[in-house]
C-alpha positions as CSV (number, residue, x, y, z in Angstrom):
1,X,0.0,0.0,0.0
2,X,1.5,3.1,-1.4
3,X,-0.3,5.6,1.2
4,X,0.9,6.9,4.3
5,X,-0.7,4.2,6.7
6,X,-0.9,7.4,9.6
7,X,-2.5,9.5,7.3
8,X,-5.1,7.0,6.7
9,X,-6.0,6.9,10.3
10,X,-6.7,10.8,10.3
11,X,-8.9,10.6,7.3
12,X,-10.9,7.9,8.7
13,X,-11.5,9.0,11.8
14,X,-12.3,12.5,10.1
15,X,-15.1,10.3,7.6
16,X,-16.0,8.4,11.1
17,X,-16.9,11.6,13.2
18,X,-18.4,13.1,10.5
19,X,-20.9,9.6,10.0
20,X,-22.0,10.0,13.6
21,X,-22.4,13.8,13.6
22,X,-25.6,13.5,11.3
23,X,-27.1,11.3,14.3
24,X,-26.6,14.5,16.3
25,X,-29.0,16.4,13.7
26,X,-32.5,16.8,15.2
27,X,-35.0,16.2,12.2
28,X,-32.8,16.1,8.9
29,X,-29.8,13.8,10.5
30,X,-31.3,10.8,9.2
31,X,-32.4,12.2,5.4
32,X,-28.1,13.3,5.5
33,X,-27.1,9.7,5.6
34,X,-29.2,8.9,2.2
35,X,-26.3,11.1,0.6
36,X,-23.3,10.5,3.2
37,X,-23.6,6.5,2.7
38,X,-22.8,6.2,-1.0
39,X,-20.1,9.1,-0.8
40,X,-18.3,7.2,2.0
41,X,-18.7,3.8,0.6
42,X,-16.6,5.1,-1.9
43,X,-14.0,6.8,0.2
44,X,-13.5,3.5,2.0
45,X,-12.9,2.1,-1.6
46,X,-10.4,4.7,-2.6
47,X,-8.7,4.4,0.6
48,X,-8.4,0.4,0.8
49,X,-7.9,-1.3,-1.9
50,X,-8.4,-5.4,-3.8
51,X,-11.3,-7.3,-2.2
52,X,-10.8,-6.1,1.3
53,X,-11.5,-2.2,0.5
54,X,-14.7,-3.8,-1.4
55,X,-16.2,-5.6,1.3
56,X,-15.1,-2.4,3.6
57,X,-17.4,-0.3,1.2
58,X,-20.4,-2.2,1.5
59,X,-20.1,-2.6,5.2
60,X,-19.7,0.9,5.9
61,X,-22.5,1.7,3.3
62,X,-25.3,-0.5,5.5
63,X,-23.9,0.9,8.3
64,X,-24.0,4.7,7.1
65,X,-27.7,3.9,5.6
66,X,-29.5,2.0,8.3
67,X,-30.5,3.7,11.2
68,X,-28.8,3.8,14.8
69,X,-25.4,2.3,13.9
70,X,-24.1,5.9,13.3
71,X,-21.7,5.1,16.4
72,X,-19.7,2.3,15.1
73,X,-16.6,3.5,13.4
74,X,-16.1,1.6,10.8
75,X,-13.6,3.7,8.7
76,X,-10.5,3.2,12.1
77,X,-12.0,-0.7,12.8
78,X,-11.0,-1.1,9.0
79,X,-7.5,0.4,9.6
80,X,-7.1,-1.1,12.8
81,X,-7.8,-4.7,10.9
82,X,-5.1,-3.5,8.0
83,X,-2.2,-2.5,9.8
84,X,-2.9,-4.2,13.5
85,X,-4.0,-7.7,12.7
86,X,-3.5,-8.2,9.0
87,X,0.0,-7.9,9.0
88,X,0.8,-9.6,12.3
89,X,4.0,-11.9,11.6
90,X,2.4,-15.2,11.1
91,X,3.7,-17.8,13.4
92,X,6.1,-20.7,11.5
93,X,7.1,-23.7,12.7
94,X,11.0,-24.3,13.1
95,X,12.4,-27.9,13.0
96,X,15.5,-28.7,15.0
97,X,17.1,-31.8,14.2
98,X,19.1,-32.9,17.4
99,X,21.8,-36.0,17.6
100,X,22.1,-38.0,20.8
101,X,25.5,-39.1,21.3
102,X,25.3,-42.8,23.5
């Protein structure tokens, strides 16, 4: 991945804060997700990419269009699952081939 992996943490938490600020709209918060889910969707795709930044996109489009899961934020649990667990070392197994001497 060719992009800064830090300043993808500040833009999604910036695209997270500003999905849970339209729950905090009295009356037209919920009509402001109709247009914030498909713009983010793509953002997520932009930012992410292959398979993983396509299944991001649809997740955080349900989640941006249905109501009351405004909270969850998607766009740092995606980076957190990038950078945290996806590129844990993986565990290999060593052989050690040891002679006993009688």
């Amino acid at each position: 991945m060719k992009k800064n992996k830090f300043k993808l943490l500040r833009q999604g938490i910036l695209y997270d804060v500003i999905g849970m600020s339209t729950a905090f709209i009295p009356g037209i918060g919920p009509f402001l997700d109709i247009f914030w889910a498909p713009y983010a969707a793509k953002k997520m795709s932009d930012m992410y990419e292959g398979n993983t930044g396509k299944v991001a996109a649809a997740i955080v489009f349900l989640e941006e269009i249905l109501p009351f899961t405004d909270f969850i934020p998607t766009f740092t649990l995606m980076w957190i699952y990038t950078f945290v667990f996806a590129t844990a070392p993986k565990q290999t197994v060593q052989t050690i081939e040891v002679e006993v001497n009688e």
